[in-house]
Phi, psi and omega in degrees: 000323173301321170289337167301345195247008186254188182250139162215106175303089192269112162300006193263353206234125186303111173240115165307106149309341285270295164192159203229160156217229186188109195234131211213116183275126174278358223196211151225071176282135192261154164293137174283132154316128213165149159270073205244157197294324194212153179294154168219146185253151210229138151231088176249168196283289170213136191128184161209155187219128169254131210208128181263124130209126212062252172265327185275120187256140183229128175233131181237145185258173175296118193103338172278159159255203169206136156259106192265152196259220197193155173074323177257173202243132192236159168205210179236137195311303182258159153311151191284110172322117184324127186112324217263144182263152162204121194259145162228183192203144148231155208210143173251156184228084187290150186036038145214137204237028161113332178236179190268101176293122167285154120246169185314138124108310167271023223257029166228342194299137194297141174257175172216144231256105197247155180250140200318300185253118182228160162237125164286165207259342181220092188307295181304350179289326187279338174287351207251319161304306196280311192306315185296342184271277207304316173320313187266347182270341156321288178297338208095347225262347211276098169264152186346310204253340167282332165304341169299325204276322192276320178271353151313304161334288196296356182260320152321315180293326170305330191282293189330326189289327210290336212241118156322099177326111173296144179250147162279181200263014154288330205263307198298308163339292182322306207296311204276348168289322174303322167313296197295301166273016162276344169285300229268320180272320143355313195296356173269354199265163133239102182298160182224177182263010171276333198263002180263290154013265169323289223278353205264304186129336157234149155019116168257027166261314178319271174322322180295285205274029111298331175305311177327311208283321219251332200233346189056035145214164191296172160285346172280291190339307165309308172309314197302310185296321186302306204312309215268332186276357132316308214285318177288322182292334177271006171284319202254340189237024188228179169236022172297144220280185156296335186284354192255326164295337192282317176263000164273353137299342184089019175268117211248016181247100173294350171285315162321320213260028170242306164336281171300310190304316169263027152267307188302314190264342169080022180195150164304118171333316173284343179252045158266291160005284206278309228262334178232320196279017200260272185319325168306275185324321140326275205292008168297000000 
């Protein structure tokens, strides 16, 4: 679903302008249900705005963007808040759907990759391109091809937010010590490495092989060893049943959490019980 949503963008291939506004809620007005003709891009400014489009529900905060698709049908969840700002833009593409479309002459050219929902990293740049496109589309003064010009920028800016900062190997610590201790307080909730990602801030193919790089195992792994390493301790020092460790662990399949336990431990969670706890108890 995720590659379906995302945009990718050949500067080789002719992008239409059309209009931009500034949208300021007096009230609790809902966005119209519509179909609309051309992709449009959503900024918002302050507030917060909820918005469908198809299947998908989106809340976006102050910095985000929203890309909406041309053809699918979109609206707002809730009514619109008081207060809340938003720059939109609409724009046309030509012979591009979603994928890096070939043609003669571009079949190396780079796309480059916007994502349905992004936060941008330096928010007044995209705002100071959306002020000069409404300014000069006011006055008159906006000709074609700078307005062709200006929303690219801003589809850029979007890209940028899209692409992972390179790091050094003081900042890749950092991030996999963060990981690493979002498990370690975690590890009963159920967590994923998308929902450790999300909550952190990046990319979870990205976040993995730093950890992968920095702790030498993946985040499932990880997660799992945290689990399992409770889990023996509630083996040996509770009278608690297994489904019940399992889910104060965070498992929310006790079979699974028997699955994992004799892959890690090489015995069943019940003769692991039986089989230490006689020693655990001996060496008090």
């Amino acid at each position: 679903m995720e590659t379906l949503n995302n945009l990718y963008l050949r500067i080789q291939y002719p992008l239409k302008a059309q209009n931009a506004g500034l949208f300021i809620a007096r009230g609790d007005a809902m966005h119209p249900t519509r179909v609309i003709h051309s992709h449009e891009l959503i900024f918002v400014k302050q507030g917060e705005l909820d918005m469908w489009e198809g299947n998908q529900v989106f809340q976006l905060k102050a910095g985000q963007t929203l890309h909406l698709w041309p053809g699918r049908q979109h609206g707002s969840t809730k009514p619109m808040p008081l207060g809340l700002k938003f720059y939109w833009i609409h724009f046309e593409l030509e012979n591009l759907n979603g994928r890096e479309e070939r043609r003669s002459g571009d079949e190396f050219a780079p796309a480059t990759k916007i994502a349905q929902v992004s936060q941008i990293n330096q928010p007044e740049r995209l705002e100071r391109l959306f002020l000069m496109f409404l300014e000069d589309q006011e006055s008159g003064l906006l000709h074609p091809s700078s307005a062709n010009l200006l929303t690219t920028l801003m589809l850029m800016e979007v890209a940028q937010s899209c692409e992972p900062k390179a790091l050094n190997e003081e900042d890749l610590n950092a991030v996999a010590t963060w990981a690493h201790n979002y498990i370690r307080i975690n590890y009963d909730r159920p967590i994923t490495t998308s929902k450790i990602a999300e909550a952190l801030g990046y990319n979870a193919d990205y976040l993995g092989r730093i950890y992968r790089q920095i702790y030498g195992v993946t985040l499932t792994e990880a997660i799992n060893r945290r689990r399992i390493k409770f889990a023996c301790e509630y083996l040996l020092d509770s009278n608690l049943t297994i489904e019940q460790i399992a889910f104060k662990c965070g498992f929310a399949d006790p079979d699974y959490f028997r699955r994992v336990f004799r892959r890690y431990m090489q015995i069943s969670p019940g003769k692991y019980r039986e089989e230490y706890s006689r020693v655990h108890v001996n060496t008090h």
